[in-house]
N, C-alpha and C positions, 0 to 999 in steps of 0.2 A: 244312598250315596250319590254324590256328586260328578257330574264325570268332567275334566279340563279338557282343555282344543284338541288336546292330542288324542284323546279317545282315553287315556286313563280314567279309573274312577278314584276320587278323592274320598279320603275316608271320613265321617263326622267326625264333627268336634265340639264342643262346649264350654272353649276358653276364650271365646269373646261374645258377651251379650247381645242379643239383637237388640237394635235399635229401633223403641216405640216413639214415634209424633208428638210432641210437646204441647197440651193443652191449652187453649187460650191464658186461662191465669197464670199457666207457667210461661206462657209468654212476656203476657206482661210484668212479672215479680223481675224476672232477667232484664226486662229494660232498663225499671225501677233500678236495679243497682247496679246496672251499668252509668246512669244517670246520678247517681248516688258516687261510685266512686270515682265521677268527672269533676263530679264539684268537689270531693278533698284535695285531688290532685292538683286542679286548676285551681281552686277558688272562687267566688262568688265575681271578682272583676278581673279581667284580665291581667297579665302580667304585667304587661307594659304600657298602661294606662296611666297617664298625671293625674298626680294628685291634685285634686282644686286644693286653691290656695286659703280659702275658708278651711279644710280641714286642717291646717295650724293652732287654731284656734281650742282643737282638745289639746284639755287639760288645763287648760287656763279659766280666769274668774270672767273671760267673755266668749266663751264657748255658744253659738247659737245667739246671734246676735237678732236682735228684732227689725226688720228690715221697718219705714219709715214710709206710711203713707205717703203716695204722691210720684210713686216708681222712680228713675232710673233720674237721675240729679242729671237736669239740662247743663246746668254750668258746672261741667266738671273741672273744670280750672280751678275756680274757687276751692270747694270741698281737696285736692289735691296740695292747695297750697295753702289750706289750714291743717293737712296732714304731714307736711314738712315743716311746719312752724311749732305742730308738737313735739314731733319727734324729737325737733331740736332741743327743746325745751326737758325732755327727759334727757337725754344725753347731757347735758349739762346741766343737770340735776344728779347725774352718776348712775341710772338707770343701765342695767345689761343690752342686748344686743335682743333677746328672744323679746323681753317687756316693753322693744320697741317698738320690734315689729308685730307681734301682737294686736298689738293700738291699733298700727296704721292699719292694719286690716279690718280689725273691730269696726275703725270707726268708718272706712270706707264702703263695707258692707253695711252697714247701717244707715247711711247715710246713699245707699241706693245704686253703688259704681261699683260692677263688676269689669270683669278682663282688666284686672290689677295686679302687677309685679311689683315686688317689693326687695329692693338690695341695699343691702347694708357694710361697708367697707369698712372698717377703723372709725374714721371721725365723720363718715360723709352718708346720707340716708338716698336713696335716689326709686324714683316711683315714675314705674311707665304703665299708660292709660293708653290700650288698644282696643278701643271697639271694634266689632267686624265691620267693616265697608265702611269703615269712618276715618278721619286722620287721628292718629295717636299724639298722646302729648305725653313728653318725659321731660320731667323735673327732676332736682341735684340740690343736696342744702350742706353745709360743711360747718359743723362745729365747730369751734375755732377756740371759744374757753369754754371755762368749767367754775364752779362755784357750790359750795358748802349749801344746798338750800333742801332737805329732805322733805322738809314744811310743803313746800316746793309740788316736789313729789308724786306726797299724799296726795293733795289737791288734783295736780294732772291724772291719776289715779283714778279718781272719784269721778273726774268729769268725763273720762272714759267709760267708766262705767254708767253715768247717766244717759250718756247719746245711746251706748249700746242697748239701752232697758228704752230707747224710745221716747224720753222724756225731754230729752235737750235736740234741737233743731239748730241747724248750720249756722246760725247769723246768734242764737242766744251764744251755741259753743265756741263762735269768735272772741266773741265780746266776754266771755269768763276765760277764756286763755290767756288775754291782754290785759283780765286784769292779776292772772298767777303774776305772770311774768311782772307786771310794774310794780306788784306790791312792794311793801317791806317786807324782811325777813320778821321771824318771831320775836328773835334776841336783839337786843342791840351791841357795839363792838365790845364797850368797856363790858357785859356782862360775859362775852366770849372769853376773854382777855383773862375775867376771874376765874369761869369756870375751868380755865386751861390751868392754871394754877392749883386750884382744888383738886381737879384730877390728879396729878400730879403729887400731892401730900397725902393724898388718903391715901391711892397705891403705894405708894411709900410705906406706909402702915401696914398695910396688906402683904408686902414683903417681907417684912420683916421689922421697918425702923421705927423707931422714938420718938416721941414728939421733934423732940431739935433735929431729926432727919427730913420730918414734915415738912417745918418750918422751912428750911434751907432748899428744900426742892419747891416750895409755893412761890419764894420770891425769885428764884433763877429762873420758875418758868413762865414767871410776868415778865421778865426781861428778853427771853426769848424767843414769847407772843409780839413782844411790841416790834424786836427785831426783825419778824416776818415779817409787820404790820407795815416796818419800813420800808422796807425791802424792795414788798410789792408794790408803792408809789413810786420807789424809781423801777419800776418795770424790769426788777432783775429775773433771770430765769427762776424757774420751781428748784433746776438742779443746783443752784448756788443758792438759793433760799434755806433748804433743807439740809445742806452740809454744812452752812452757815451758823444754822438753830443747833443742829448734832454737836460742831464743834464747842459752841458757846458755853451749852448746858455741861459738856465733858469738864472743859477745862477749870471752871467754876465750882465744879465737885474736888478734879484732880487740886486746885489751888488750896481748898477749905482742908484738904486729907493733909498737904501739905504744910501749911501752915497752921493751922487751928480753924474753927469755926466761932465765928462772936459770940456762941452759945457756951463753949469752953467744953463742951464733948466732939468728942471723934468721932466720926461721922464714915461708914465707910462710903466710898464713892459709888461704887456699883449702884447700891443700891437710891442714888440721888439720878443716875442718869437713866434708871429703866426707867424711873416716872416722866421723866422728862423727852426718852424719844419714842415712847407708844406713840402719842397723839401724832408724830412726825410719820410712823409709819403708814403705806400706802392700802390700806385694808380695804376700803371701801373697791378702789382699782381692780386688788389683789381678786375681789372674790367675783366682782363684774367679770373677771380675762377668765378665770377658772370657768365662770356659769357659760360665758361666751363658745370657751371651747370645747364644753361636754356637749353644747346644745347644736352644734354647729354651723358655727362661725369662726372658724379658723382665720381668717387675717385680721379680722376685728382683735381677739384674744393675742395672738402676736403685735398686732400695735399696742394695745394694752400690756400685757407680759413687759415688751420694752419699755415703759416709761414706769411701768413698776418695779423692771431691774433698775431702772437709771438711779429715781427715787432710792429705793434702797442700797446703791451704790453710794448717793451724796450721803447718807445718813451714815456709813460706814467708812468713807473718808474723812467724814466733820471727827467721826470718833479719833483718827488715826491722827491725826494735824495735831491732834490735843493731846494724845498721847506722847506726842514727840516733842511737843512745847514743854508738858509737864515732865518729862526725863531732862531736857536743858536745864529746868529752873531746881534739879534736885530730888525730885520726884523719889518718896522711899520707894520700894518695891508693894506693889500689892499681891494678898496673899487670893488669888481668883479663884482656888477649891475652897476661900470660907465660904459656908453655909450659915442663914438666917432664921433662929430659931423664931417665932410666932411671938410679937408683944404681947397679943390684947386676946383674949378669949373669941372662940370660930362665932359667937352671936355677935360677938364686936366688927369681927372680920364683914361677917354678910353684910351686916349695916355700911360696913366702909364699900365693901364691895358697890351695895347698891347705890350710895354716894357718887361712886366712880362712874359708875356706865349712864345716872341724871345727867354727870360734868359732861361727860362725853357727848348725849343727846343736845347740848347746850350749846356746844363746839360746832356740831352738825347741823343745825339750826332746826332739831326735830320739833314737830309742835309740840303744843303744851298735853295737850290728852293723849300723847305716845308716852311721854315720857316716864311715868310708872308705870306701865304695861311694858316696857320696853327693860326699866331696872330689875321690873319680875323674872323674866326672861335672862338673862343676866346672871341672878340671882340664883335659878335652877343651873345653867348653864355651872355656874363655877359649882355648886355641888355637886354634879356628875364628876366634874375635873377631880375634887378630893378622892370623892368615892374612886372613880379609877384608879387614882393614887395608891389608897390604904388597901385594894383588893389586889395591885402590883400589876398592874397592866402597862405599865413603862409610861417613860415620861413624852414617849413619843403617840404614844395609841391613847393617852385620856383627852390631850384636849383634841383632838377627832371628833373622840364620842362626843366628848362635850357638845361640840360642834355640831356635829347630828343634833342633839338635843335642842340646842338653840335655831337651827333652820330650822326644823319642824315644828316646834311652838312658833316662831317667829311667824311664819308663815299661817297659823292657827291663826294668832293675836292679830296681827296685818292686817287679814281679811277681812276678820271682825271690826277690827278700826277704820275700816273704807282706806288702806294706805297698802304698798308690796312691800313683801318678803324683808328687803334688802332695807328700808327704813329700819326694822326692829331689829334686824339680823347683827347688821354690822357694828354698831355701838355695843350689843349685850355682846358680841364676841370678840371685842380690841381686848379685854383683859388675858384673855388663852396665849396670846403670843410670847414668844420663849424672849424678854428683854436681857434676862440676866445672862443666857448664852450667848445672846449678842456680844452686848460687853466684853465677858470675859474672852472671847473666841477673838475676838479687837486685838484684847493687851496680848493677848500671846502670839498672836499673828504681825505685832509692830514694834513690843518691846523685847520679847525674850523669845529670838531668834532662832534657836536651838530647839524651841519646841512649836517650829511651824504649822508642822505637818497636822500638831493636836490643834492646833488654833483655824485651820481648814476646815479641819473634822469637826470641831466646831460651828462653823459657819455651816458647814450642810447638813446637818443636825439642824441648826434653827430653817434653814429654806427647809427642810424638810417638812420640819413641824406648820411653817409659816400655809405652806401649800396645802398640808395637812387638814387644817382648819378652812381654809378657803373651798376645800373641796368634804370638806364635811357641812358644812352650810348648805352648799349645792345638792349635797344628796339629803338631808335632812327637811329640805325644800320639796322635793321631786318625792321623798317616803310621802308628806303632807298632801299632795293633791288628789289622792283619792278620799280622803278625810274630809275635804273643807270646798268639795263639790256641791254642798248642802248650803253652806257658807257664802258661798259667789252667787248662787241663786236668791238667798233669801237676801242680799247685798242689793240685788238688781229688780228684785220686787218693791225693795223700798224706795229705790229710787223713781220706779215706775209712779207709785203712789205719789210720789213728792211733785 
């Protein structure tokens, strides 16, 4: 026994182990996972570490970019202000906000220039170049229009992708950017002009109508091509262009319901003006503001968003003006819960389909080796649409899926055709859009007063769906790039070789 200060003795005990000295190896094993669980806690880098701006670059087809014999570009001026002459060049090509930026990085890491910021604002790209202990230069380039060139695109695409893979050097990559830009397009106008028309009579068919429904939407929507065609020579804005064309094509349906059609069958309206304001709608915009603001770039996506409400605003007053002209001139009532039973057998249908989304590629001025690769696309796209249809998954969740469907191939087919996403994407998925709830959500929100509130409901019903498909694109996109990692590499060996 034990005795304490005071002279007592303490009695044994056996409820606390003696403590033996800790072996070398159990030294060190105790380090080891002390060491062990510093790094799950913390991580391999610290917390508050920036990210280089080279890692932007996963996930995309210029991931790992091959930096260029000859180091660090003496005249960073130049190489800077051939990376604001691209950038602009996609942006008004219709290009998103990430695929711009992208680029500019691609190709400035490539091209040898580090300590590069890259911001992007709505219409304006601005790139600041600070070396340590040197003077910085910051450049500003501002979009100012926009033009139909997907052809376009593909091209600035590819020649990104060649500088990146090391093949193309600063002075060849000027001179093939100057000659994107000065080219012609693919098509020429009268061929845009027909295929706005075509498009326009096959869906027609597609919906539901008859030859003489064809007919009558092919030539109101040559008159409604040329209309824009004039439009734009007196320098009218897009928003009186587009309410312009909306109203035209309305009221030329509502007249033929009215009066007869030269064809001497009745013709319902509805289905004469969904053909006629797809092509008006803002899709290409729609799905750029959508990718914008999942990938973040929120003011870009809000200047976007707005000229895509505007848009879709003029297309929904052109409808309204015509509706209210056609009730002066006598206008019977239209019956907007009729439904459109199927003309032509579903192999007739796909055929029209894929008809449609060629017209469309033609309007967009896609090149020519997209453009059945892009109808394929398309072509799957709307059999997913049925298929969710006949297994009941609402009219609101098939073209979604669809949409999934179509960014993810799109993006597969894209890659493989040296072009992005958004060339194949957007033409194979204008047909998903809900025209006919447009329409009818119009006439009951202008003519029959009494049933507002369902013509509202209406209307957000279609923005729903509208939004729907733009943000099923984007994730169908985003499923795709672990897939077509394989794709982007063997894309950039070729071009190596070349």
């Amino acid at each position: 026994m034990t005795k304490e200060p005071d002279g007592r003795r303490r009695p044994p005990t056996d409820g606390l182990p003696r403590t033996e000295p800790m072996s070398p190896m159990q030294v060190s094993q105790n380090a080891a996972a002390k060491r062990m669980l510093r790094r799950l806690v913390q991580g391999e880098n610290p917390p508050t570490a920036p990210m280089s701006i080279v890692d932007r670059l996963a996930g995309s087809p210029y991931a790992n970019p091959m930096i260029q014999v000859g180091g660090v570009d003496t005249s960073a001026r130049k190489t800077i202000d051939f990376a604001l002459h691209l950038a602009e060049s996609m942006f008004r090509y219709g290009a998103g906000a990430l695929e711009v930026e992208t680029s500019i990085i691609a190709i400035t890491a490539a091209l040898g220039l580090k300590n590069i910021e890259v911001d992007i604002t709505n219409q304006s790209v601005a790139i600041n170049y600070a070396p340590k202990d040197q003077t910085p230069i910051s450049l500003l380039r501002v979009v100012r229009s926009w033009t139909n060139n997907y052809a376009g695109l593909a091209k600035v695409h590819q020649l990104v992708t060649d500088i990146v893979a090391g093949g193309v050097g600063r002075e060849e990559a000027v001179r093939r950017l100057d000659e994107i830009t000065h080219s012609s397009k693919p098509f020429p106008r009268w061929m845009v002009t027909v295929a706005f028309g075509v498009f326009s009579a096959v869906f027609v068919g597609v919906l539901g109508g008859g030859p003489g429904a064809s007919v009558i939407a092919f030539f109101s929507n040559l008159l409604v091509s040329l209309l824009a065609r004039q439009l734009g020579r007196w320098r009218t804005p897009d928003f009186f262009i587009t309410a312009a064309c909306s109203f035209l094509v309305t009221i030329i349906a509502l007249l033929l319901w009215r009066f007869g059609s030269p064809v001497g069958i009745q013709i319902a309206p509805a289905i004469v003006v969904v053909g006629g304001i797809l092509l008006l709608l803002p899709t290409g915009r729609l799905v750029s503001s959508v990718q914008d603001a999942i990938n973040g770039f929120p003011v870009t996506a809000a200047g976007r968003f707005l000229s895509t409400i505007l848009t879709f605003g003029a297309l929904v007053a052109g409808i309204a003006v015509a509706f209210v002209v056609g009730d002066m001139t006598g206008m019977e009532p239209i019956d907007v819960t009729e439904t459109f039973p199927p003309k032509y057998d579903l192999w007739v249908v796909v055929i029209l389909i894929a008809i449609a989304v060629l017209m469309i590629g033609i309007t967009e001025q896609t090149s020519w080796t997209l453009l059945l690769p892009t109808a394929a696309v398309g072509v799957v796209g709307y059999l997913v649409l049925i298929a969710g249809d006949a297994v009941g998954i609402g009219a609101r969740f098939a073209p979604g899926l669809a949409a999934v469907v179509i960014g993810l191939l799109a993006r597969v087919v894209a890659l493989r055709m040296g072009a992005p996403q958004l060339v194949v994407a957007v033409p194979a998925a204008l047909i998903l859009l809900p025209g006919l709830t447009i329409f009818r959500s119009m006439y009951v929100l202008t003519i029959e007063e009494s049933e507002i509130l369902m013509g509202a409901g209406g209307m957000l019903n279609a923005g729903a769906i509208v939004l729907g498909v733009a943000a099923g694109i984007v994730l169908g996109d985003t499923l795709a790039r672990p897939l077509t990692r394989s794709l982007a590499s063997n894309e950039r060996r070729r071009a190596r070789r070349r």
